[in-house]
Structures are given as structure tokens and as C-alpha cells.
N, C-alpha and C positions, 0 to 999 in steps of 0.2 A: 847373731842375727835373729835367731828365735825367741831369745828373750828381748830382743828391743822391739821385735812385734808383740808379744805380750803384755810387754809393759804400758806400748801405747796402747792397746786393745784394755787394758784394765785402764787407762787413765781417759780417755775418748769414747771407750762403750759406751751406748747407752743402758742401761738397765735392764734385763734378763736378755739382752741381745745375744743370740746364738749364729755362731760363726760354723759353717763348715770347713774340716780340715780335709784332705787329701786321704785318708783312713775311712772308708766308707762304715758308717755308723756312729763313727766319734765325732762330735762336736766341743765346742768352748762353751760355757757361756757364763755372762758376767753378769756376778750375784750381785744386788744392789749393799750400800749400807745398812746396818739395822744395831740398832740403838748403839751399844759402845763399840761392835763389832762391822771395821771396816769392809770396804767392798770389796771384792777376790774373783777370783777366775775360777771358774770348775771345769772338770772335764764330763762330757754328757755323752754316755752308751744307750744308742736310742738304734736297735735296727733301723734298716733302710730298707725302701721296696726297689722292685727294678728300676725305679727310674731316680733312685739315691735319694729319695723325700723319705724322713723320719716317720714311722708308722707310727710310733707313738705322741701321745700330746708331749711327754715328758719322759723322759729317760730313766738312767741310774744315774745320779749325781755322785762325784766324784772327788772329794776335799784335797787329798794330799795321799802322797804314794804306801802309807800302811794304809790307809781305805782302799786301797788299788789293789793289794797285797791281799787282805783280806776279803774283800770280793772275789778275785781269782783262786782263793782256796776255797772258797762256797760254790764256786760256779765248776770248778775242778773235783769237786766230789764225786764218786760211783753211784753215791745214793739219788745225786741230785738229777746225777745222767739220768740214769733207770726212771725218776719220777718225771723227768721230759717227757722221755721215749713214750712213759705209759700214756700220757695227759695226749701227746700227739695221736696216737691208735683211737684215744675215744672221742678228741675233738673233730668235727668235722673239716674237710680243708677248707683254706683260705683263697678267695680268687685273687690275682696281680692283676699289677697295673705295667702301661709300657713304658721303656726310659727314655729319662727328659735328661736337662746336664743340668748341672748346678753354676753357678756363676761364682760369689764369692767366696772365693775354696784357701782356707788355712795351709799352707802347705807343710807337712810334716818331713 
């Protein structure tokens, strides 16, 4: 059932069309054609604020599951923790926003 929503979603998408899933931060979204390299699905790691809107204009783009693999052992590092932790203590805080719902939600 997953992949025959996918399949329609890659062959119906429109073009950088971003889908949310049921995974708060993770979205789809469908990469257009470009030159010999056909159109494909990605997975998009974009925080959400409280009300599940993507804070960013654009995420981590995500090809296929050794980019998944290898982003998770970058973002699993001690070093990379500790360089969070630090960059968090000297930036100043962020204000929020309140939550809204999202309507068409991928379901995972």
C-alpha cells in the first residue's frame, strides 16, 4: 500500500511538490527531471515548529538509504553533539509559534 502511494505520488506529483508524512519533520518531495536523470521521490528532514510548519525553506535531502545511513552517523557523532550543545549556549533563543494541523499528511 505504501509503495502504490508512492508510485502515484512520483507519477501525479507536481514538481518539488512536498508532501507531509505523519513523522513530524519528515516530508516527500518530488524531484523534477533533469537532463538524462529521471524524476524520483526524496525524503525531506526539515524541523517543524509547534504548529508542524517546516522552519526551514528546505531541509536535508535524502536520495536513497546509504545517504540515510550516512547522515545518521554524522548527526550520531559526540563531536557533532558537543558542537550543537556549544553553538545552542552562544546563540540566542528562538521565539515559537502556536499549533495549527496540517491537512495532507502521508501516512507512515
Amino acid at each position: 500500500m505504501v509503495d502504490e502511494r508512492l508510485s502515484q505520488f512520483l507519477n501525479e506529483g507536481k514538481d518539488w511538490e512536498r508532501k507531509a508524512t505523519s513523522i513530524p519533520g519528515v516530508f516527500l518531495i518530488k524531484l523534477p527531471e533533469y537532463k538524462s536523470r529521471p524524476a524520483y521521490i526524496a525524503i525531506e528532514i526539515n524541523p517543524v515548529d509547534t504548529s508542524g510548519i517546516a522552519t526551514k525553506k528546505r531541509g536535508i535531502l535524502i536520495k536513497s538509504r546509504s545517504e540515510l545511513e550516512q547522515i545518521s552517523n554524522i548527526l550520531t557523532n559526540a563531536k557533532i553533539i558537543q558542537l550543537a550543545t556549544s553553538v545552542d549556549e552562544v546563540n540566542p533563543e528562538k521565539k515559537t509559534k502556536t499549533l495549527s494541523s496540517e491537512t495532507d499528511v502521508y501516512e507512515i
